[in-house]
N, CA, C and O of each residue as an XYZ file, in Angstrom:
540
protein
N      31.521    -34.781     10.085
C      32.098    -33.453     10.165
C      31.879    -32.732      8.824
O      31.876    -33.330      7.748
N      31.726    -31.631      8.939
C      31.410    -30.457      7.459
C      32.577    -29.876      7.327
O      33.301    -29.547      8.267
N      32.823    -29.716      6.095
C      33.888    -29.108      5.515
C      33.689    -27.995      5.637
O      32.667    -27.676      6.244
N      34.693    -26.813      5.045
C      34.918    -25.559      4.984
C      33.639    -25.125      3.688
O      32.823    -24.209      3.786
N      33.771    -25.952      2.685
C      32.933    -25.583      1.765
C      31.439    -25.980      2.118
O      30.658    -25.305      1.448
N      30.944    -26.682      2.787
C      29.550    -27.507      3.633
C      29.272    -26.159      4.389
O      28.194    -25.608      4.164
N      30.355    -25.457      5.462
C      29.929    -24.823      6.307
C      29.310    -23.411      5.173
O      28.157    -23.012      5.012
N      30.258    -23.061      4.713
C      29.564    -21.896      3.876
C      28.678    -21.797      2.982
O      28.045    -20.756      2.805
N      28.497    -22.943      2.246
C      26.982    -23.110      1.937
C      25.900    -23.493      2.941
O      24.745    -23.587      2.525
N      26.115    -23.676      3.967
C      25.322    -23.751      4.960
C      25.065    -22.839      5.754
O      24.102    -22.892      6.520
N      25.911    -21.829      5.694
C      25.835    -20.547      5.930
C      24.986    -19.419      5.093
O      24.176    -18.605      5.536
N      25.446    -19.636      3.680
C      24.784    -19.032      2.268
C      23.272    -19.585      2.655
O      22.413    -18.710      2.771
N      22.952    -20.680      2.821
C      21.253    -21.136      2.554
C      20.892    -20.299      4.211
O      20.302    -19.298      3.806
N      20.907    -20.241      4.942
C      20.734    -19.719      6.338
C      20.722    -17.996      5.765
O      19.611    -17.513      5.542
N      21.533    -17.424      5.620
C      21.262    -15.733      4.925
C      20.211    -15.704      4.141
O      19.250    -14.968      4.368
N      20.306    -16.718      2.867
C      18.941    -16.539      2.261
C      18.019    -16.941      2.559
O      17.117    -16.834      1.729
N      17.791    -17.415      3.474
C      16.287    -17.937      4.276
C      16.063    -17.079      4.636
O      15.079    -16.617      4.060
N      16.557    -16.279      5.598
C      16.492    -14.694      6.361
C      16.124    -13.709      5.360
O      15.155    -12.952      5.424
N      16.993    -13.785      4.419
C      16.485    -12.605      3.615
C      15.407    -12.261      2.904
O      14.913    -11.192      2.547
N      15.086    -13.644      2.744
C      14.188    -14.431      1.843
C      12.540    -14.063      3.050
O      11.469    -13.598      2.659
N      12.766    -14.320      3.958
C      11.578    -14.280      5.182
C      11.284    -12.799      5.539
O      10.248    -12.484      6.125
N      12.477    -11.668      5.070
C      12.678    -10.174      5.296
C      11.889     -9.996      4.457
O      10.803     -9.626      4.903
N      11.981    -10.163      2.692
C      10.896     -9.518      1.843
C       9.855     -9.497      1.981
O       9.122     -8.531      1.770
N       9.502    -10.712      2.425
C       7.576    -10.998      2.175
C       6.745    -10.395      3.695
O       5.550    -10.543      3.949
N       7.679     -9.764      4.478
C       6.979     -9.801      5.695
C       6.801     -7.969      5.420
O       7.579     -7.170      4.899
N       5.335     -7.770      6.066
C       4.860     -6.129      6.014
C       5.084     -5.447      6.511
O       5.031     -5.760      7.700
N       5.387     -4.423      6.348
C       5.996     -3.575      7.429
C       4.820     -2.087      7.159
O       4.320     -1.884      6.052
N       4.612     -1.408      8.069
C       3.710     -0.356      8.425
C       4.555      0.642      8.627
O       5.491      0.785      9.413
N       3.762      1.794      7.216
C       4.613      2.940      6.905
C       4.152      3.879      7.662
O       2.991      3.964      8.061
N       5.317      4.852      7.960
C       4.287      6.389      8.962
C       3.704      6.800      7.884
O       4.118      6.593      6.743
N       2.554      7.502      8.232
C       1.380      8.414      7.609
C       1.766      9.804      7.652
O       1.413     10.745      6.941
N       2.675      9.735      8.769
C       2.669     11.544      9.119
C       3.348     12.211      7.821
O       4.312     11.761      7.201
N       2.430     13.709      7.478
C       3.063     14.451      6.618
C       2.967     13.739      4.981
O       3.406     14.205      3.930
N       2.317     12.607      5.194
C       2.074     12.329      3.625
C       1.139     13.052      3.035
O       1.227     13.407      1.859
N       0.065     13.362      3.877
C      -1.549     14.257      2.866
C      -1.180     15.625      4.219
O      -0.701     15.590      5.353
N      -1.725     16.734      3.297
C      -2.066     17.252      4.248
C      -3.161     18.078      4.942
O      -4.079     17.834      4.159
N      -3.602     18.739      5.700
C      -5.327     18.702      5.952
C      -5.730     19.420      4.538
O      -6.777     18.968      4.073
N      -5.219     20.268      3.898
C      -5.740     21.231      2.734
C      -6.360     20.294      1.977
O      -7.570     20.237      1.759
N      -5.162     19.246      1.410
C      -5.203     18.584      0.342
C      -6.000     17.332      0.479
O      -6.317     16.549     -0.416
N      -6.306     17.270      1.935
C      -7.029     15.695      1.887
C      -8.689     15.895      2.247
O      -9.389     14.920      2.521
N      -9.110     16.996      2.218
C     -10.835     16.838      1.484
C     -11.277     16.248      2.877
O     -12.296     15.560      2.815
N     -10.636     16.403      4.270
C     -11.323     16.202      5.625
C     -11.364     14.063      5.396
O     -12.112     13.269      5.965
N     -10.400     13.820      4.504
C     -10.125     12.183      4.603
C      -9.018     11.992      5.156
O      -8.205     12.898      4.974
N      -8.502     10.652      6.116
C      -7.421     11.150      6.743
C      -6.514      9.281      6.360
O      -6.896      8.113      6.428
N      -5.621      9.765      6.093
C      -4.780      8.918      5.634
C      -4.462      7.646      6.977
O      -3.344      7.958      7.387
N      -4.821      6.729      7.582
C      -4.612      5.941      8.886
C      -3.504      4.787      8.487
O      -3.052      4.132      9.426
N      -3.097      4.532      7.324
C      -2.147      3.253      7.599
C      -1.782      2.949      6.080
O      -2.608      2.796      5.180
N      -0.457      2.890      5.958
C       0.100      2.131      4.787
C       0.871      1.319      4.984
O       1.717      1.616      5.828
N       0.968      0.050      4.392
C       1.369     -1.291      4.972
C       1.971     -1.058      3.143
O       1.533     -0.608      2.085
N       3.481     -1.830      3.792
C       4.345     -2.402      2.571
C       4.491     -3.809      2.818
O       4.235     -4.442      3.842
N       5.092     -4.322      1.350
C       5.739     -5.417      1.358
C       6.752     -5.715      0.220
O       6.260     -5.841     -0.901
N       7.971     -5.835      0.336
C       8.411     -5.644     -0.692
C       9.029     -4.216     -1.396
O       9.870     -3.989     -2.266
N       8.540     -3.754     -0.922
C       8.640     -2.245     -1.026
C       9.136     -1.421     -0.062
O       8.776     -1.546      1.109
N      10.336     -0.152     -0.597
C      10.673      0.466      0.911
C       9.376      1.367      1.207
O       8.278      1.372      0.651
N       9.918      2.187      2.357
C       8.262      2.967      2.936
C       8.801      4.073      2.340
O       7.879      4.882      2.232
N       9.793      4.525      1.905
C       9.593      5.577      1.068
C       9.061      5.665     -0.148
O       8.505      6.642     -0.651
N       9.322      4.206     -0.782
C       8.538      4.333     -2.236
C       6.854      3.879     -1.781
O       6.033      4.302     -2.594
N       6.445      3.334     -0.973
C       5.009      3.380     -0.853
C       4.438      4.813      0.066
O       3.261      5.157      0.180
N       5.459      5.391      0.563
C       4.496      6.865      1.046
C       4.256      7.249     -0.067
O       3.097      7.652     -0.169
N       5.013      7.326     -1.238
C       4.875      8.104     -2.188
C       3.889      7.958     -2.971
O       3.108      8.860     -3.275
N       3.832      6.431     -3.490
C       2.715      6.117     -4.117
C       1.350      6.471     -3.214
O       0.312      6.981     -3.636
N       1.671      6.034     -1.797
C       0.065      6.152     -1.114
C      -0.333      7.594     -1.524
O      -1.425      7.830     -2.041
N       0.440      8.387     -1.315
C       0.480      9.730     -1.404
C      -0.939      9.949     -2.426
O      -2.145     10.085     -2.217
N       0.219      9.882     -3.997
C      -0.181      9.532     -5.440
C      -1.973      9.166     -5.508
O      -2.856      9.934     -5.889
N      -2.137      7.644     -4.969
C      -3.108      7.073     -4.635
C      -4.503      7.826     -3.978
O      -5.615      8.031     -4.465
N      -3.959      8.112     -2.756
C      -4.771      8.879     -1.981
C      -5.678     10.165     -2.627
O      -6.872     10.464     -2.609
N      -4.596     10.687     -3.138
C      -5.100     12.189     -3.841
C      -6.211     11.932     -5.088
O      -7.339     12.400     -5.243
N      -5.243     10.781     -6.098
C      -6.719     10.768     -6.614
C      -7.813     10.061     -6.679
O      -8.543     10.101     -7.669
N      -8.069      9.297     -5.585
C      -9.065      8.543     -5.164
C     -10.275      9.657     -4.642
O     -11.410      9.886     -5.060
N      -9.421     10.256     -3.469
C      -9.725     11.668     -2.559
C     -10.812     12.507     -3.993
O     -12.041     12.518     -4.075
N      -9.862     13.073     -4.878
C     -10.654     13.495     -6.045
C     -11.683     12.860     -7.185
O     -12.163     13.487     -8.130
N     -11.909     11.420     -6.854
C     -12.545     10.204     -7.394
C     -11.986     10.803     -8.953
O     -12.782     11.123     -9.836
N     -10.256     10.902     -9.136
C     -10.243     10.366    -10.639
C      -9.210      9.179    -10.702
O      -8.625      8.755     -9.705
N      -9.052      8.707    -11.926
C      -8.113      7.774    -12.164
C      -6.525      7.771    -11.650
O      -5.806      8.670    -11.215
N      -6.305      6.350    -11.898
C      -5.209      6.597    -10.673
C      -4.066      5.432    -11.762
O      -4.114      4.202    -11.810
N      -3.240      6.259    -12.429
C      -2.516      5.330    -13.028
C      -1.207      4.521    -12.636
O      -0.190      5.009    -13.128
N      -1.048      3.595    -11.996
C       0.199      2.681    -11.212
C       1.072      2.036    -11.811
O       1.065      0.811    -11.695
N       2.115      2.716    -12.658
C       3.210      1.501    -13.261
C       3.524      0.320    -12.596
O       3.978      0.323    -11.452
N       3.297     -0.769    -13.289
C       3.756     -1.876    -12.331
C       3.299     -3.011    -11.703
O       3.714     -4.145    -11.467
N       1.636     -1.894    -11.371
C       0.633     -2.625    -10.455
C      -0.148     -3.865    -11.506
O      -0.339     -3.509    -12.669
N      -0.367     -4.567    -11.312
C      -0.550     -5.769    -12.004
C      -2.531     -6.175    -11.112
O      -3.521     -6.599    -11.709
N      -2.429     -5.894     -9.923
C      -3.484     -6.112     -9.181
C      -4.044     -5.290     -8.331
O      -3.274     -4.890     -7.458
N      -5.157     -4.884     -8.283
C      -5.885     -4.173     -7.097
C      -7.322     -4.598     -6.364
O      -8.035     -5.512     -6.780
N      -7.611     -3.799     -5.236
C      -8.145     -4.194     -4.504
C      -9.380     -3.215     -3.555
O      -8.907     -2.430     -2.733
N     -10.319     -3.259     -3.638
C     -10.308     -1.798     -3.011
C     -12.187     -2.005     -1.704
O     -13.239     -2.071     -2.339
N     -12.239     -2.038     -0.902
C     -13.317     -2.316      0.286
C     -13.357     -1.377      1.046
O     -12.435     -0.562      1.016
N     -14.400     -1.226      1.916
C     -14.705     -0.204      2.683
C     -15.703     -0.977      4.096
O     -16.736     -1.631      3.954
N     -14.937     -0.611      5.534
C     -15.550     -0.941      6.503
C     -16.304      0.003      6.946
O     -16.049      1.187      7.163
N     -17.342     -0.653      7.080
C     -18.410      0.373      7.601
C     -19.049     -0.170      9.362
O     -19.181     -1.378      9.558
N     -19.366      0.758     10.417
C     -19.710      0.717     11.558
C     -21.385      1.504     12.357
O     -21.330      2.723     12.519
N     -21.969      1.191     12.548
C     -22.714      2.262     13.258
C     -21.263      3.082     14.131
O     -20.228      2.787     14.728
N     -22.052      4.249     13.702
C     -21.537      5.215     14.577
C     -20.158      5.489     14.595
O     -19.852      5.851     15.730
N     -19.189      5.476     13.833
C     -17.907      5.666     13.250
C     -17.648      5.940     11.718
O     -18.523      5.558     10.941
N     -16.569      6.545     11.228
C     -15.992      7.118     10.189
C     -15.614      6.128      9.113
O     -14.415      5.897      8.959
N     -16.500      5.521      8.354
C     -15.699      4.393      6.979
C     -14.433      4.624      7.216
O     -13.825      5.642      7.546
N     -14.106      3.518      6.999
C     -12.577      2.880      6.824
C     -12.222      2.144      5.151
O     -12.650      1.010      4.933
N     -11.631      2.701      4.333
C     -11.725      2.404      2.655
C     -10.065      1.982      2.659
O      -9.171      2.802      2.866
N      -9.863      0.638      2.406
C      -8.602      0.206      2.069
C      -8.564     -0.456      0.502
O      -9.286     -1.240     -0.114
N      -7.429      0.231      0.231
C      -7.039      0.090     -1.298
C      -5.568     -0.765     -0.926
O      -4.775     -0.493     -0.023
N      -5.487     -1.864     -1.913
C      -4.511     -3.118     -2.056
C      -3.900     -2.685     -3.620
O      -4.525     -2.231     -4.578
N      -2.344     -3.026     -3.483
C      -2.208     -3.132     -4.964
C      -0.837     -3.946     -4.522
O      -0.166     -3.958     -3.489
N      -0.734     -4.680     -5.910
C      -0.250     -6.073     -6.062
C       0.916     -5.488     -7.153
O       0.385     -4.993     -8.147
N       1.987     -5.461     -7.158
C       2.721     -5.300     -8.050
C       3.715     -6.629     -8.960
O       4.183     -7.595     -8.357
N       3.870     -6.439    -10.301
C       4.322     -7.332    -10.817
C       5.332     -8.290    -10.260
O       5.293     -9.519    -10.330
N       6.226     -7.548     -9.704
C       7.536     -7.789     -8.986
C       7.392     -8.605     -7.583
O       8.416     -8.908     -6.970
N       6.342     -8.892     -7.177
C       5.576     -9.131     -5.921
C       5.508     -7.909     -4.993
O       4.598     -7.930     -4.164
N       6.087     -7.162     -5.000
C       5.115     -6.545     -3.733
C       4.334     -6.152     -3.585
O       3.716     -5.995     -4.638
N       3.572     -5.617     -2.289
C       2.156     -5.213     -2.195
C       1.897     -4.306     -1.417
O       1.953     -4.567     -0.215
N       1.638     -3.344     -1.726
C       1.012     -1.867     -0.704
C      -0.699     -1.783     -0.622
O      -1.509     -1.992     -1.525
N      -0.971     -1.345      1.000
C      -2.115     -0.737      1.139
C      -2.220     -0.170      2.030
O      -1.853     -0.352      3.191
N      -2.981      0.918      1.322
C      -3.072      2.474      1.774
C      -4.684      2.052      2.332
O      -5.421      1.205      1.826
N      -4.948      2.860      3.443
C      -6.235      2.794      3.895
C      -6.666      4.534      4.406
O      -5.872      5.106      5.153
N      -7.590      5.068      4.071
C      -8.166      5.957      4.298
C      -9.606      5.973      5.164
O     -10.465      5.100      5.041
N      -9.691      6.947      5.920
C     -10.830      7.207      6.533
C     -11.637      8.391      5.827
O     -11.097      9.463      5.554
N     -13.001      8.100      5.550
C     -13.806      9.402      5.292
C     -14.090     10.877      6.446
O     -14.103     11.055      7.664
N     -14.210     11.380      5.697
C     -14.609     12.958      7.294
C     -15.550     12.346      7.801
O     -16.157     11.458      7.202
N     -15.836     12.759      9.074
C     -16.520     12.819     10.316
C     -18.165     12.521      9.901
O     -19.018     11.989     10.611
N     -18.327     13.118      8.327
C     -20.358     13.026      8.543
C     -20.781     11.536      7.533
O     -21.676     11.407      6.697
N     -19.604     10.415      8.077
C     -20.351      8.935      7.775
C     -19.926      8.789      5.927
O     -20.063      7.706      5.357
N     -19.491      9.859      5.295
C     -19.239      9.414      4.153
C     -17.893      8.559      4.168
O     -16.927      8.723      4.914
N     -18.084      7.482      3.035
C     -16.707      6.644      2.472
C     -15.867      7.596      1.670
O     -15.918      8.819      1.540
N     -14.891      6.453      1.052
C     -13.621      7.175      0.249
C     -15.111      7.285     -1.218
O     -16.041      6.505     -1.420
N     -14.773      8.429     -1.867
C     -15.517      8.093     -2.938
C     -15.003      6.731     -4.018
O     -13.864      6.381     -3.710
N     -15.350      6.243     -4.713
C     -14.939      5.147     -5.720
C     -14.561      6.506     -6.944
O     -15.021      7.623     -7.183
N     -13.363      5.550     -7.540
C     -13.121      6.726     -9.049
C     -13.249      6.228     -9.980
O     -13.468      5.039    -10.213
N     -13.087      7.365    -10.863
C     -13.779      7.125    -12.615
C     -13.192      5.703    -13.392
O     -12.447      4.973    -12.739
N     -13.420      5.468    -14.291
C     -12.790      4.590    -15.339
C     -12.080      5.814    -15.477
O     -12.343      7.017    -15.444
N     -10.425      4.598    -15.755
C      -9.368      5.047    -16.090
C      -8.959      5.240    -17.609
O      -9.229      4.296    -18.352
N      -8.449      6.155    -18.063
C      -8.280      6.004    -19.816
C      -7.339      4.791    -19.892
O      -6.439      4.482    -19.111
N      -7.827      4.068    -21.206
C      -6.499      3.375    -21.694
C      -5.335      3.623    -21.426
O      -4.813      4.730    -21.550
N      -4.724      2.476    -20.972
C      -3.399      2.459    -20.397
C      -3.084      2.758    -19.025
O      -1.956      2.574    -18.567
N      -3.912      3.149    -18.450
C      -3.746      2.797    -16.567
C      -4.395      2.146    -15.854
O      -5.395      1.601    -16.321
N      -4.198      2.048    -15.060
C      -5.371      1.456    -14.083
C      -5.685      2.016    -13.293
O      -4.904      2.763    -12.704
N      -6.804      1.907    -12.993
C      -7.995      2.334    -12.244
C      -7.795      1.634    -10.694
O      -7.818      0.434    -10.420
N      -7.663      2.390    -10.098
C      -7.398      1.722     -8.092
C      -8.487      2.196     -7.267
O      -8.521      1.917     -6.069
């Protein structure tokens, strides 16, 4: 038989397993209203995946991200410790350019963009000045 004190630490390890299984799992942020057609250069924002992160603080960053990738300049990320950045390509469809970033703290956002309609990718951006990083 378990005691009163057995049951509630047995209770305590059971919450933090859960909670513990809540952080690391991704969750897929809405896109809507993050870029908008003016500002996004005919690239269209398709998916931001969190982890670790609420979806309000990764719309924001995707946001951030997006724009100056969109403008191929530097893209400076407090925090981000890691990045990532590929592009799917298809006959006969619109590149698909997903950018990963790894933050110190563990979490991880990626923003994925599509190029306009005439087969171009996300452009790649500049070297970043000292002290940011480049995504």
């Amino acid at each position: 038989m378990v005691g009163a004190a057995g049951a509630v630490a047995l209770l305590l390890l059971t919450f933090s397993a859960a909670a513990q299984a809540r952080t690391t799992t991704a969750t897929a942020c809405s896109t809507q209203g993050v870029l908008t057609h003016a500002s996004a250069g005919g690239y269209k924002l398709v998916r931001i995946t969190a982890e670790g992160l609420s979806c309000t603080k990764a719309r924001a960053v995707a946001r951030e991200v997006a724009q100056q990738v969109i403008h191929n300049k530097p893209v400076g990320v407090p925090g981000v410790m890691g990045f990532g950045m590929s592009t799917q390509t298809c006959t006969g469809c619109t590149p698909t350019t997903e950018i990963s970033l790894t933050y110190s703290s563990g979490g991880k956002l990626t923003v994925s963009l599509r190029g306009p309609g005439s087969g171009k990718s996300v452009p790649s951006p500049n070297p970043a000045p000292p002290g940011s990083i480049t995504v």
